[in-house]
C-alpha positions in Angstrom: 108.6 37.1 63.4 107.0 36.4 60.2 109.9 35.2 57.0 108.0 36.4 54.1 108.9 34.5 50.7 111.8 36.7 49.1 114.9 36.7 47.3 117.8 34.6 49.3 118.9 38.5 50.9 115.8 39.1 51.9 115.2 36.1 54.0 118.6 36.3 55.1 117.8 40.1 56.5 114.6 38.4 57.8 115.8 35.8 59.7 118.5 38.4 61.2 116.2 40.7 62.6 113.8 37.7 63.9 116.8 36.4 65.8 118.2 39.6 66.9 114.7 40.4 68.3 115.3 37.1 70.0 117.9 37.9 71.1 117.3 41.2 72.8 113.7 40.1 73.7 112.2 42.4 71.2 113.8 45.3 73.6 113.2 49.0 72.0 111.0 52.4 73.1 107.9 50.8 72.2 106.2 47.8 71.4 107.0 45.6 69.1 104.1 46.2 66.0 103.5 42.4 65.9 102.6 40.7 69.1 102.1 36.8 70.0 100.8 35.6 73.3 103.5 35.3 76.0 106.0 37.4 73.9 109.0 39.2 75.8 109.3 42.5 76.0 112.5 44.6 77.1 110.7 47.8 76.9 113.4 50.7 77.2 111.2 53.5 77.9 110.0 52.5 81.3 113.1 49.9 82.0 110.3 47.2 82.6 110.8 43.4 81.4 107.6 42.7 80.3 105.2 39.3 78.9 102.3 39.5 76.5 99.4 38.1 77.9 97.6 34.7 77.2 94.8 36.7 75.3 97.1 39.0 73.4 95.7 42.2 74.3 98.2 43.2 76.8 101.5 43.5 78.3 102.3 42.6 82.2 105.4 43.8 84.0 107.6 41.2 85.5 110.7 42.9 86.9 113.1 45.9 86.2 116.0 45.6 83.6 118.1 47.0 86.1 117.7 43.5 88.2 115.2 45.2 90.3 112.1 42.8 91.2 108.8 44.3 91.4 105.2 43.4 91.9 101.7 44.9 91.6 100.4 47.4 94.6 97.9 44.7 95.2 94.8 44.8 97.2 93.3 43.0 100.9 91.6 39.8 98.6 94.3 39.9 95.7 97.8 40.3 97.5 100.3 41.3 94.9 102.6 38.8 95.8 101.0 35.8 96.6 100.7 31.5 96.7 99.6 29.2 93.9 97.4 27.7 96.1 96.2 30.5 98.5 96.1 33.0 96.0 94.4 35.4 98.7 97.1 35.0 100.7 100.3 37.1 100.8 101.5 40.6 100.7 100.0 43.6 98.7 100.6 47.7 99.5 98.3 49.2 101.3 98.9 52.9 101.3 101.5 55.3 101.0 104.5 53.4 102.4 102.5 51.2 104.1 103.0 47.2 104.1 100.4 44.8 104.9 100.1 41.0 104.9 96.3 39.3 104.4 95.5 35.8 105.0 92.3 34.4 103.3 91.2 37.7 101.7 91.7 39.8 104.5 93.8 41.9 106.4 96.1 40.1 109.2 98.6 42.7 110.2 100.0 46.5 108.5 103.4 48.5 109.2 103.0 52.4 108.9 105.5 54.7 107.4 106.2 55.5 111.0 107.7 52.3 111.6 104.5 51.4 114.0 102.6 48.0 113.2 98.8 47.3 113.7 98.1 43.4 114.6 94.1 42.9 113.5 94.1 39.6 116.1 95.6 38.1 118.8 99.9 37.8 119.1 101.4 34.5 120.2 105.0 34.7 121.0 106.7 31.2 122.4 109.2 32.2 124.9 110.1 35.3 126.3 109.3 39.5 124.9 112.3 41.4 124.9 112.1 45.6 124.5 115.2 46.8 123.3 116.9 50.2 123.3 120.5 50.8 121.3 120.8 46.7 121.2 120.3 46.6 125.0 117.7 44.9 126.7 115.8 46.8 129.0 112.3 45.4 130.0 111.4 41.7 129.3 107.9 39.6 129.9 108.3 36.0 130.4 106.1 32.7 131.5 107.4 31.1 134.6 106.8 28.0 136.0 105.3 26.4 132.7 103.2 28.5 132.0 101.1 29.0 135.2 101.9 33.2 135.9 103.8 35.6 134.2 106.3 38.1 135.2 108.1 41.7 133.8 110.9 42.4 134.6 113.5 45.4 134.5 117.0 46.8 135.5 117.1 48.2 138.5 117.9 51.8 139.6 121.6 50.8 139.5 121.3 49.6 136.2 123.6 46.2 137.2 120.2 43.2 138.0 117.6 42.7 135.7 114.7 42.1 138.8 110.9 42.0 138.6 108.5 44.7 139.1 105.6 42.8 138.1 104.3 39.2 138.4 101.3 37.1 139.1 101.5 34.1 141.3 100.3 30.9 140.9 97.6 31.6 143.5 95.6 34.2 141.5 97.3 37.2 143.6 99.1 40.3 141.5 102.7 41.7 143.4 104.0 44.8 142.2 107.5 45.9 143.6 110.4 48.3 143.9 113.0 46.4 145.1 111.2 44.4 147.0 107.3 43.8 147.1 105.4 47.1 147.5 101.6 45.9 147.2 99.8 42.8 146.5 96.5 42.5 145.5 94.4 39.0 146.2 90.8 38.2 145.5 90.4 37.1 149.5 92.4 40.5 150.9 92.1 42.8 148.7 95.3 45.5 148.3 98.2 45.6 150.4 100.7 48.1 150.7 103.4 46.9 152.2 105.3 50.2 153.5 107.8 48.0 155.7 108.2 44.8 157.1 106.3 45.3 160.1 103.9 48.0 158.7 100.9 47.5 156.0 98.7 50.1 154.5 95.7 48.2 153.4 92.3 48.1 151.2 89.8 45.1 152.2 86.7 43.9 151.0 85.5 42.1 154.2 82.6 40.9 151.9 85.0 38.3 150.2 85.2 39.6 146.7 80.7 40.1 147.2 78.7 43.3 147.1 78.1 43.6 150.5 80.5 44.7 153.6 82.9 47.2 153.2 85.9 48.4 151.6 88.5 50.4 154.4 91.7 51.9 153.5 93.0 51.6 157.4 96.4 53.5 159.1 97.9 51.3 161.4 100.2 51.3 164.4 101.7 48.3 164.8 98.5 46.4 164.8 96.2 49.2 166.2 94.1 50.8 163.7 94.3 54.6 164.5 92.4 55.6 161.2 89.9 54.2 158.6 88.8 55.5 154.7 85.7 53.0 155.0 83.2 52.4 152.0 80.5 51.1 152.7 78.4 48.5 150.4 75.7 48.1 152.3 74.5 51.8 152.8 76.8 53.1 149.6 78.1 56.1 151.6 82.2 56.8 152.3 83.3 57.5 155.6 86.1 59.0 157.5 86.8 57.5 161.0 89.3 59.1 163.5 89.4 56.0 166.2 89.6 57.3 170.0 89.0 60.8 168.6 85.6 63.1 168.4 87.3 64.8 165.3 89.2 65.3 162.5 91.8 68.1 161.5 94.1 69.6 159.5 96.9 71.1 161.0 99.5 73.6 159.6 102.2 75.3 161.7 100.6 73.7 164.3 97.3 75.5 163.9 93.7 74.0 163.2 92.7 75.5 159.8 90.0 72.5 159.6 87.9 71.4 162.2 85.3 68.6 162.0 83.5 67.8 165.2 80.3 66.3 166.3 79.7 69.2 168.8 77.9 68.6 171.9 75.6 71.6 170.1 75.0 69.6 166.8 75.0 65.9 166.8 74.9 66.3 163.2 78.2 67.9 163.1 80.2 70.9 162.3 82.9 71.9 160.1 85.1 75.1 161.1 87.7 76.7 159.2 90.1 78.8 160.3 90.0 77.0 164.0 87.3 75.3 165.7 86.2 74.1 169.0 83.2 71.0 170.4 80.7 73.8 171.1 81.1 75.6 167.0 81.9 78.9 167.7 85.8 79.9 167.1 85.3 79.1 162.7 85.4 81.8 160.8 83.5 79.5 158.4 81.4 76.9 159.5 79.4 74.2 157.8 76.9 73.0 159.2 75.1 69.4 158.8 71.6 70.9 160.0 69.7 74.4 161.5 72.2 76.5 162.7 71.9 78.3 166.0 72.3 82.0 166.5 73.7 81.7 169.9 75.9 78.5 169.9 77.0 77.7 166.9 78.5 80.7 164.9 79.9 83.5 166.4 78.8 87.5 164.8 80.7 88.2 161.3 80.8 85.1 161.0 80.2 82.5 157.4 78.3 79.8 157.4 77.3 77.2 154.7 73.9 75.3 155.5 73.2 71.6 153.7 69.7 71.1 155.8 67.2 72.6 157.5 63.5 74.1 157.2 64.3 76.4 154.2 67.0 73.7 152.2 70.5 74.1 152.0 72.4 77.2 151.8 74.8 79.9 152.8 74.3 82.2 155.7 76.2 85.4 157.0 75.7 86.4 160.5 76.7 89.8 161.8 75.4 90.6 165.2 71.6 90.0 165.3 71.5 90.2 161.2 71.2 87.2 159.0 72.0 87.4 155.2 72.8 84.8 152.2 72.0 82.5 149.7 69.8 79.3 150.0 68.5 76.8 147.5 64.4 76.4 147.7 63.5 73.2 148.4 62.5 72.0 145.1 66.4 73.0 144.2 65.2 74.8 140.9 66.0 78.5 142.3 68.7 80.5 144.0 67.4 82.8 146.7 68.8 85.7 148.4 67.9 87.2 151.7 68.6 89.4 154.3 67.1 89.9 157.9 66.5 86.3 158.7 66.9 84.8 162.0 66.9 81.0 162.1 64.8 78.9 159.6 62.0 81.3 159.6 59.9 82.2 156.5 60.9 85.6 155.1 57.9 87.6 155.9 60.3 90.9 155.8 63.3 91.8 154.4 64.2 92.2 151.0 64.0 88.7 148.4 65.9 87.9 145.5 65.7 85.1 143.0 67.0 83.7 140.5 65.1 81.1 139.0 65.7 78.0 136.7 64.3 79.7 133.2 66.5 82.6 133.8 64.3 84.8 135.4 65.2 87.2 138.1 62.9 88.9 140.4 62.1 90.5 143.9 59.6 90.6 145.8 58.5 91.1 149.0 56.2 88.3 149.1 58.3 85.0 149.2 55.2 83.2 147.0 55.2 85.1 144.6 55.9 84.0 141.2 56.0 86.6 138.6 56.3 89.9 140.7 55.5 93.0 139.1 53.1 91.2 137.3 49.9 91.7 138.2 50.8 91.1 141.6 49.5 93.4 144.2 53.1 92.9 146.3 56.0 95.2 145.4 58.2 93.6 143.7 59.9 93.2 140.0 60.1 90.7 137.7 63.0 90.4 134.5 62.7 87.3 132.7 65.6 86.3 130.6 63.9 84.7 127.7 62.5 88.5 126.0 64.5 91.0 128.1 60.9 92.0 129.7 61.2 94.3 133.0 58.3 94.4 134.9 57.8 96.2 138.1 54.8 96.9 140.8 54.7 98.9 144.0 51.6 97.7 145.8 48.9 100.8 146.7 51.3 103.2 146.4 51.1 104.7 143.2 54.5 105.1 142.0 56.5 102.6 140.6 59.3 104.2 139.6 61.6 107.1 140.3 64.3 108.9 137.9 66.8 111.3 140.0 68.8 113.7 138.4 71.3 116.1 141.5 72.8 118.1 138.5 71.4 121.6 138.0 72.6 121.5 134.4 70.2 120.5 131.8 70.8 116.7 131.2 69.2 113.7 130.4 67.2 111.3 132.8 66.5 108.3 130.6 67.8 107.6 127.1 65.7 105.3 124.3 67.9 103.8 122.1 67.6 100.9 119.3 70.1 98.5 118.5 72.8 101.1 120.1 71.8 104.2 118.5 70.0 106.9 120.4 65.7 106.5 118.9 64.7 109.5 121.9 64.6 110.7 125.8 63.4 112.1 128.5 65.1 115.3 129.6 65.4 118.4 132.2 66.7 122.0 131.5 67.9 121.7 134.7 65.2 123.0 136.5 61.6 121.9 137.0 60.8 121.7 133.4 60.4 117.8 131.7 60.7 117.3 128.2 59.9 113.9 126.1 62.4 113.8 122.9 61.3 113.0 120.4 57.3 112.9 120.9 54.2 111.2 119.7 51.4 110.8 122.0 49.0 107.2 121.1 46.2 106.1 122.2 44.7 102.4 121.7 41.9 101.5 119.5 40.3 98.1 117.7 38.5 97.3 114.3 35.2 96.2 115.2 35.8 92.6 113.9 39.0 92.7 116.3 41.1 91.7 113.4 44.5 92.9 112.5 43.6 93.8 108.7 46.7 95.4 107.4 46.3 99.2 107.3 49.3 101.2 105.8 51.0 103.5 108.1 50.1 107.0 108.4 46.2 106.4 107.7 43.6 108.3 109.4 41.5 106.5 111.9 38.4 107.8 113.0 36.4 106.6 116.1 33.5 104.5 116.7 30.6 105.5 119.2 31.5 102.1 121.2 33.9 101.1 124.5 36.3 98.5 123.8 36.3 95.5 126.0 39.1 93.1 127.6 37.0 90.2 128.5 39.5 87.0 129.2 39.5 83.8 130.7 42.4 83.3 133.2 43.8 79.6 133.8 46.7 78.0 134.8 49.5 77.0 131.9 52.7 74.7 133.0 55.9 76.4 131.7 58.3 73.8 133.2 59.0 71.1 136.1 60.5 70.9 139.1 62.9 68.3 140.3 63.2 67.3 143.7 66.1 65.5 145.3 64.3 62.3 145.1 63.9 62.6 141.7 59.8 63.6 141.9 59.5 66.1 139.0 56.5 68.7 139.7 54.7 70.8 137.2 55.6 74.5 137.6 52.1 76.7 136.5 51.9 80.3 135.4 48.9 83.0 135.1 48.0 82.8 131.5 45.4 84.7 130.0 43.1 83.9 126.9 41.2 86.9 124.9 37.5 86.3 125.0 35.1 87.9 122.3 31.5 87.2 123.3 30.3 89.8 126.1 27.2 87.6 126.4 29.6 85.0 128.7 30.9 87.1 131.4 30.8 85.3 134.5 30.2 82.0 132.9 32.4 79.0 133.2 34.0 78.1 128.9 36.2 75.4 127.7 38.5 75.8 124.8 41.8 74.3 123.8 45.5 75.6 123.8 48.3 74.2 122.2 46.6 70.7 121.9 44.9 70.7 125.7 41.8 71.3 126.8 41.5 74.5 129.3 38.3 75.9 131.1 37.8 79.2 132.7 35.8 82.1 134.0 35.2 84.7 131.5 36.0 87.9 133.1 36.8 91.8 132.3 40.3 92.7 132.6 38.7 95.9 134.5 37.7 96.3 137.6 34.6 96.7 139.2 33.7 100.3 138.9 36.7 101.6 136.8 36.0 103.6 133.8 37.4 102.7 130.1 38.1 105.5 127.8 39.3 103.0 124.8 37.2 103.0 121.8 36.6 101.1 118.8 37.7 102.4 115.3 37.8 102.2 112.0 39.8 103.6 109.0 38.0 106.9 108.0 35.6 106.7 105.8 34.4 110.4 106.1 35.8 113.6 104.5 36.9 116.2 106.6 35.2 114.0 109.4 35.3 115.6 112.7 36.1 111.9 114.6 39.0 111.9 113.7 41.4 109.9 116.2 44.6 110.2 115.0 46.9 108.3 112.3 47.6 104.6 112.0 51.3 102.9 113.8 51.1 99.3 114.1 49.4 96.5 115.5 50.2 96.2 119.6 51.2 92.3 119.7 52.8 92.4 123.9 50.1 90.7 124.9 50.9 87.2 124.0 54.9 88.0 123.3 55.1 89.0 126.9 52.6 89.3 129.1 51.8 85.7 129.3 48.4 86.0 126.5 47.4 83.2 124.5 46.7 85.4 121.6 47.0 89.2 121.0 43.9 91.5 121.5 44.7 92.7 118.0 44.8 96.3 119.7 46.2 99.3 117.3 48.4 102.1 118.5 47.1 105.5 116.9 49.3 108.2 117.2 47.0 111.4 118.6 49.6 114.0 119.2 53.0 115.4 118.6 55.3 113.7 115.5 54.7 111.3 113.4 54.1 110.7 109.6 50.3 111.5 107.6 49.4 109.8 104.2 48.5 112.1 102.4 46.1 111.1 99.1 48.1 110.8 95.9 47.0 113.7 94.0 48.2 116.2 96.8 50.7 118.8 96.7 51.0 119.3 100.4 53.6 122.3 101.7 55.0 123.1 104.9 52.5 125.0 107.2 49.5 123.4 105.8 46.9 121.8 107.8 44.9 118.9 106.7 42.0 116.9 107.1 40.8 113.4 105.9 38.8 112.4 102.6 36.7 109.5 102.8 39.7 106.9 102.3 41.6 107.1 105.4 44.3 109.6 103.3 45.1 113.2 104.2 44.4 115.9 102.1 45.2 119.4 102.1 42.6 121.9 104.6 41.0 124.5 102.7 41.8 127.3 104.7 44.5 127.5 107.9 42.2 128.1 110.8 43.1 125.0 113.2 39.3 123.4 113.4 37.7 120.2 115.1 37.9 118.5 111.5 41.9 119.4 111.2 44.2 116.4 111.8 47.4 117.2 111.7 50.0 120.1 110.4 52.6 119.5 107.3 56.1 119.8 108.5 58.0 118.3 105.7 57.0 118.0 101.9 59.3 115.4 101.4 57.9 111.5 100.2 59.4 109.3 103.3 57.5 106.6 101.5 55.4 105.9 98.3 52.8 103.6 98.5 51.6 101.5 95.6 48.1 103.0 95.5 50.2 106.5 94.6 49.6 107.4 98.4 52.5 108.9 100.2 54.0 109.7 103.4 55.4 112.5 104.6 56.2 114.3 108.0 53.6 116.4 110.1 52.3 117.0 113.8 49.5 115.1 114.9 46.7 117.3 116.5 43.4 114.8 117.0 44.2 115.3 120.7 
């Protein structure tokens, strides 16, 4: 837009393009190369009518050269389309498709790309709602009687009057109808069902719209109430009520398949199925509200479902003079099962099964006990969920468990295996003769210090001239709670055991803390009075060709506290004595098959000078190759054990 001083033709050509650009609002592919604020710009590449901003740094779009009017997307607080003096008021996009109007800065209503709408506050609509369907009316809500109720109305099912199906009244009452009124609900009666014009179906609140009274669904003839569905406020508890009747059925083909009765046998009551009499003994299944009777109230091969008595609620199956089932122990934290029970006495025979809160299932003969099999002197077993653990005891009689086989074939009569693959067994050739697959025979032994030093596998142990001893301090450990139906919680206890180390205090009372709590105790020996203990101490071997030898190092025994209820492990070592297992042997060795071998003053194997089996000989090479290479140069490799 600048006319540069020229010759007469070249201000001439000047002025031309100046007005043409005029003219055509500087239109063209791209900008024009010099800009003034509020310049026009027909820019060709995007279609777009455009304006040069006031600080000439910028062009804004104002519509499209097609005619098209556009605006900015816009956002909640600056509405692309908006008023010069509520500038935070208008319309703005705000999504995909989606077109939303704010009023002072925020948003006031939105319609979806589904053609739904999304009101942020209240809606006032003057007159009457119509819902439409192909241009025809078909449910409308209106005010009535200025303003003091309001009514819905619809077509009927002949589709030819437009009739109400819902309205408040002026009085505060809600009627809801089908041609013609079907209920009515009022704060002073409550719900009526209004079934016919002399017949009502009714829910009152005799307590006037209060907490107290009760609320009855009654069945009416004429105006004689027949039947009631009563709740009561007062002592919160629904009831049933059969009026001139003793009980309550339910009939099919004209037979009882329920029967609820008060029983002259059972004030408390009794439900049959399957056909029931007053005196309780034609159900097939009864429930019963208290003690059931042998004699009068259920009839042999018979089921019954108990929700009181002595022994708590539960389920009982007679047959005869034999009681069996399930019950619920009255702290409700266990399932029980029993058989040979008569009445609500205590168990003292037949066999007991339970099945208690933590998982754990066990049986026992002794209806007290809680672990069974453990260290209980009842017979009983014991397999608690949390660790797999079996545990089993037989009383005096010295076997605890028996393995038949009838086959005559050689076979196997229990199978080891380790996460599904076969580790071993115990077998018969089909005859008398037992055999342990594969075997290593260990015995138990303890460092001195009672320490669980790490000691490589496969190194010789030799004994110590001294008797271990399991001195402990028994006392009682809460593992859980019990929960009444009251809601009292009680603390369940179990037999723990604490390791003790000083000999000096057996038979004295010691205090010591577990787990954060105090604890006290009698330190005691984990052997009985009288019984001998052929455990030793020992200690890696520091001898060569030592003649006390015991037998090679496995691992650490840690079952006492992982599951058998210990507060800390003994720290006891299992030292294989006999049959397989693996020898390190000292690194220099050149062990071969056949050789036998005795121990150098390091706890490692080397090779026997001669092959006479002696008191010093520990064990008999039966591989030479290096299972494992320690990194000391000590190695393992395969052998029998022979320390005995």
């Amino acid at each position: 837009m600048n006319i540069s001083n020229g010759t007469g033709a070249a201000v001439r050509a000047d002025l031309n393009n100046a007005l043409q650009a005029i003219a055509t609002n500087n239109s063209g592919s791209s900008a024009p190369s010099a800009t003034f604020p509020f310049m026009l710009f027909a820019d060709t590449s995007t279609g777009t009518m455009k304006i040069r901003n006031a600080e000439n740094n910028g062009f804004i779009e104002l519509f499209q050269l097609d005619g098209t009017f556009t605006i900015e997307n816009g956002t909640e607080g600056t509405p692309g389309l908006a008023f010069r003096t509520a500038l935070t008021t208008g319309i703005y996009l705000a999504g995909t498709n989606e077109l939303a109007i704010s009023t002072a800065g925020a948003e006031a209503c939105k319609f979806l790309a589904n053609n739904n709408a999304i009101f942020n506050n209240s809606i006032q609509i003057k007159g009457e709602l119509d819902f439409i369907e192909n241009n025809n009316k078909f449910i409308d809500f209106q005010t009535l009687d200025n303003n003091k109720y309001v009514e819905f109305r619809h077509f009927n099912n002949a589709g030819d009057t437009f009739e109400s199906f819902l309205k408040s009244t002026a009085n505060g009452a809600v009627e809801i109808a089908n041609n013609g009124i079907a209920m009515i609900i009022t704060k002073s009666d409550g719900v009526n069902f209004q079934h016919s014009a002399s017949a009502f179906y009714d829910f009152i609140n005799t307590g006037a719209g209060t907490l107290t009274g009760a609320t009855r669904l009654r069945f009416l003839e004429g105006v004689n109430s027949r039947a009631e569905l009563v709740y009561s406020h007062d002592n919160d508890q629904l009831e049933i009520i059969a009026n001139g009747s003793n009980e309550i059925k339910l009939v099919t083909d004209a037979i009882d398949r329920l029967n609820i009765t008060h029983g002259a046998s059972n004030t408390k009551g009794i439900a049959h199925f399957g056909g029931g009499d007053t005196t309780g003994r034609n159900g097939n299944v009864v429930i019963s509200g208290s003690t059931l009777s042998e004699t009068t109230n259920i009839e042999d091969r018979k089921f019954a479902l108990v929700t009181d008595g002595a022994f708590g609620g539960g389920i009982a199956m007679h047959d005869v003079s034999q009681w069996c089932g399930f019950y619920v122990n009255d702290s409700g934290n266990a399932l029980n099962i029993f058989t040979s029970r008569v009445g609500t006495e205590t168990p003292a025979s037949g066999l007991v099964y339970r099945i208690v809160g933590n998982g754990h299932i066990w049986s026992s003969s002794n209806y007290s006990n809680t672990t069974p099999g453990l260290g209980d002197t009842d017979t009983g077993f014991t397999y608690e969920f949390g660790n797999g653990a079996v545990f089993i005891s037989r009383g005096s009689n010295s076997v605890q468990l028996f393995l038949n086989s009838n086959t005559s074939s050689a076979t196997s009569i229990l199978d080891f295996n380790r996460n599904g693959s076969a580790i071993g067994s115990i077998t018969h050739n089909g005859g008398s003769d037992v055999s342990y697959n594969p075997f290593t025979g260990g015995h138990y032994g303890r460092l001195e210090d009672r320490s669980n030093t790490e000691i490589l596998e496969g190194t010789i142990i030799e004994l110590v001239d001294k008797p271990l001893d399991y001195l402990c301090v028994t006392f009682d450990y809460q593992t859980s709670t019990e929960t009444d139906e009251e809601g009292n919680v009680t603390p369940v206890y179990t037999k723990y055991k604490k390791p003790w180390t000083d000999a000096s205090d057996i038979g004295k009372t010691v205090t010591f803390t577990y787990e954060g709590k105090e604890y006290s105790g009698i330190v005691e020996s984990e052997f009985e009075s009288g019984e001998l203990n052929q455990h030793q101490y020992t200690q890696i071997c520091k001898t060569a060709e030592s003649t006390k030898c015991f037998g090679l190092f496995m691992y650490y025994d840690e079952n006492d506290k992982n599951s058998r209820h210990y507060t800390d492990n003994y720290n006891d070592m299992l030292v294989a004595g006999l049959g397989d297992y693996f020898i390190r042997m000292a690194k220099d060795q050149t062990p071969a098959i056949g050789d036998f071998i005795v121990s150098d003053a390091n706890g490692c194997g080397i090779v026997q000078s001669d092959d006479v089996l002696r008191s010093k000989t520990v064990a008999k090479i039966k591989g030479t190759t290096k299972l494992k290479t320690y990194s000391d140069g000590t190695f393992l490799v395969a052998c029998t054990v022979h320390c005995g």
